[in-house]
N, C-alpha and C positions, 0 to 999 in steps of 0.2 A: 638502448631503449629510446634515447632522444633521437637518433636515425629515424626509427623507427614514427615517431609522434611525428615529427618534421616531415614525412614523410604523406602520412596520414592529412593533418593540417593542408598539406601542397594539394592533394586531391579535392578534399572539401573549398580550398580557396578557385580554383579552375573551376568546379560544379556551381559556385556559386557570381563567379565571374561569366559564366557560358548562356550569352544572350540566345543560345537554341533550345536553351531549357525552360520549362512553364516557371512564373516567378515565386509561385510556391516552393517547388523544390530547389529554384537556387536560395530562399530566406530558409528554410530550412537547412541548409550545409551550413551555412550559415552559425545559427542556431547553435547546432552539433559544436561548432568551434569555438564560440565564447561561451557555454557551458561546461564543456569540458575543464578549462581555466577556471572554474567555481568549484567542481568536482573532485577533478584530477584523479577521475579513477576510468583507466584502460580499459579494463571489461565491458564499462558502460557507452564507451567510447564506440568500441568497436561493436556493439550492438546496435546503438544508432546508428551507426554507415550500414552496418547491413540492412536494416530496417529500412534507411533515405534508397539503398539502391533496388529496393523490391518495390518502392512506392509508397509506403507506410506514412503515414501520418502522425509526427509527433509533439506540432506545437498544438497546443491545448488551449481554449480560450479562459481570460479569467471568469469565474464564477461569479462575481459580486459587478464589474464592471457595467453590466447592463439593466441591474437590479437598484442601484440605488435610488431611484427617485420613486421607485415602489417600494421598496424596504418600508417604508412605515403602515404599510398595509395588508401584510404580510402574517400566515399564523406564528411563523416566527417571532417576527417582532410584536404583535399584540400581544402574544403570552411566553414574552420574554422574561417577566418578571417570574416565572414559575417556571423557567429554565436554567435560569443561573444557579440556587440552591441546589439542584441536581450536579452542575457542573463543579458547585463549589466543595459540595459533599465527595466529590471523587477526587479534590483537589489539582482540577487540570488546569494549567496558565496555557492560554494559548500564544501560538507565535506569530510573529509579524503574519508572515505568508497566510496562516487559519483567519485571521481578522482581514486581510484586504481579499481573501478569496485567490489567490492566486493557485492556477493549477499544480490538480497533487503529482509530486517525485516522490516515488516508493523508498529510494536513494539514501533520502535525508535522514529517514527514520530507522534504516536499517542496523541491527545490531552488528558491530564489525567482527565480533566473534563469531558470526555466521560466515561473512562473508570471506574471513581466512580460513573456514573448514571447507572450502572449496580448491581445489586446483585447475589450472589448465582447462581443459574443454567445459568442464562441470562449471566452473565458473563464469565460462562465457554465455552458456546455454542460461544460468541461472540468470545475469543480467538480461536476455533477452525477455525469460519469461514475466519478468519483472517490467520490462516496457511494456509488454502484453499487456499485463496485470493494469496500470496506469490507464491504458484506456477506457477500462472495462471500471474502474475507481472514478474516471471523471465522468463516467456518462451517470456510470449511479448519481455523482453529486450532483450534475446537470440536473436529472432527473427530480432528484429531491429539492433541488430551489426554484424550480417551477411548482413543484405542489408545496409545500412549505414557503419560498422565500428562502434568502441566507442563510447560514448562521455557521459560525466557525466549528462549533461542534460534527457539525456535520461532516466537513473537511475532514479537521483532528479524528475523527471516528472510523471515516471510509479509510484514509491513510492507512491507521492502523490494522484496519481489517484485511486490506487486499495485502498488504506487507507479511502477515501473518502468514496468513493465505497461501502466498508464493514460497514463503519459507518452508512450510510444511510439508507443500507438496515435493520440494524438491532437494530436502534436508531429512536428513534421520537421524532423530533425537537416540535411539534406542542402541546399544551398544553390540559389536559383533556375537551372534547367537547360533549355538549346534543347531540349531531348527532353521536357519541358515536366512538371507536378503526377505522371501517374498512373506515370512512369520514375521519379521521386524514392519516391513510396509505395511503390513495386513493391520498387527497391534496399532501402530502409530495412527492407522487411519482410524480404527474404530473410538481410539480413544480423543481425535479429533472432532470426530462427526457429533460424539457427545456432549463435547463444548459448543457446539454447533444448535446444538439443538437447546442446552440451558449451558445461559452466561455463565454461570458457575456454579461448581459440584461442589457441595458437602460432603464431608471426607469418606460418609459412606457409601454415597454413589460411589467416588474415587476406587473403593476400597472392593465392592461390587464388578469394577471393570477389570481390577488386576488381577481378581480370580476369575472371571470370564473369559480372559486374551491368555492367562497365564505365565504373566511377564512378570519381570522384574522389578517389584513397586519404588524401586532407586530409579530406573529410566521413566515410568509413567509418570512418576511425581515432580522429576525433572522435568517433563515436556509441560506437563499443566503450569507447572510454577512459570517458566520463559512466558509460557501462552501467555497466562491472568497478567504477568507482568505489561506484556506488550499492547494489553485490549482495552487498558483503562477508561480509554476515550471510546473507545467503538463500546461498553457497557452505560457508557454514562449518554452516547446516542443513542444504544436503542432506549433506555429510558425519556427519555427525551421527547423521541417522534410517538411514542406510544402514551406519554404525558398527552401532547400535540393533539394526537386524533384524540381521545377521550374530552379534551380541553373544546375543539371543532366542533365535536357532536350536540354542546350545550346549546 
């Protein structure tokens, strides 16, 4: 495996040494190389080279950098005092990275008992869709601190959602079933889309969806439980931004 890494590393050091390349993609190889060294996980490795050799774009600007000297005028910050009680009530601490705004890695947050129920190709495909996934988390937070302003909940919130998200689509909670792959895809999804649609079921909705999918209320209640576990912060955002605009409207 170290062949292998030493290998990979030599490629990325030549791309980013090779003055025939735009200096974007030689700081990007870059990138790839001393990230990795924080990471140290292969799958994600090899996702980025594939992603730098298609042309992909993966360094992220930070969120907050360009915002601070407006930060205090901000609906974030004006009606910050009637955002923390929301954040404290869900008991979120956030982490360095949520408070200086630095762009989201879906990586970080990832549960590793997900990431060992993968093998071999499933595992590489999931790391790409997971870079995917990162873009589409930073442009929403982009987008949200230009009409709000900062705020670290936002970060912590998106994170958690496109993490999810990714997992979902490409993980099956539901355990081998005579009704065979596309009844398992089918339940998982529906009983997603419902979380989708309210933060959270009361056990009678819950109990409603396992007689409508006709699953096995052991894997439905396992998939909601991982979910609510994983959303704490994406529930405590959309509170948040819906506190925001109602607070805006005054």
């Amino acid at each position: 495996m170290d062949t292998f890494i030493n290998t990979i590393m030599r490629f990325l050091a030549n791309i980013a040494q090779d003055p025939s390349l735009s200096s974007e993609q030689r700081e990007q190889a870059t990138y790839i190389s001393i990230s990795f060294f924080m990471h140290k996980n292969i799958c994600r490795l090899m996702a980025q080279v594939t992603a730098l050799t298609r042309g992909e774009v993966m360094i992220h600007p930070s969120h907050r950098i360009n915002t601070l000297a407006e930060d205090t005028n901000t609906p974030a910050r004006r009606h910050n005092k009637f955002l923390l009680p929301v954040i404290t009530d869900h008991r979120i601490t956030p982490t360095i990275a949520d408070i200086e705004g630095h762009p989201i890695e879906l990586i970080s947050i990832l549960d590793p008992a997900i990431e060992r129920s993968l093998r071999g190709e499933k595992r590489l495909r999931f790391h790409q869709a997971l870079l995917s996934m990162e873009k589409k988390a930073n442009d929403d937070l982009a987008r949200c601190t230009r009409k709000y302003g900062y705020h670290f909940i936002f970060r912590a919130g998106l994170q958690e959602y496109y993490m999810t998200k990714t997992v979902v689509e490409r993980v099956s909670f539901w355990r081998p079933d005579p009704r065979g792959d596309e009844y398992r895809v089918r339940a998982q999804k529906i009983c997603y889309e419902a979380m989708e649609f309210r933060l959270r079921l009361d056990d009678a909705e819950k109990n409603v969806l396992v007689q409508a999918t006709r699953c096995a209320p052991e894997d439905a209640y396992a998939f909601w439980d991982w979910l609510e576990k994983y959303r704490v912060s994406y529930r405590a955002m959309k509170t948040c931004l819906a506190l925001l605009n109602k607070l805006e409207k005054h």
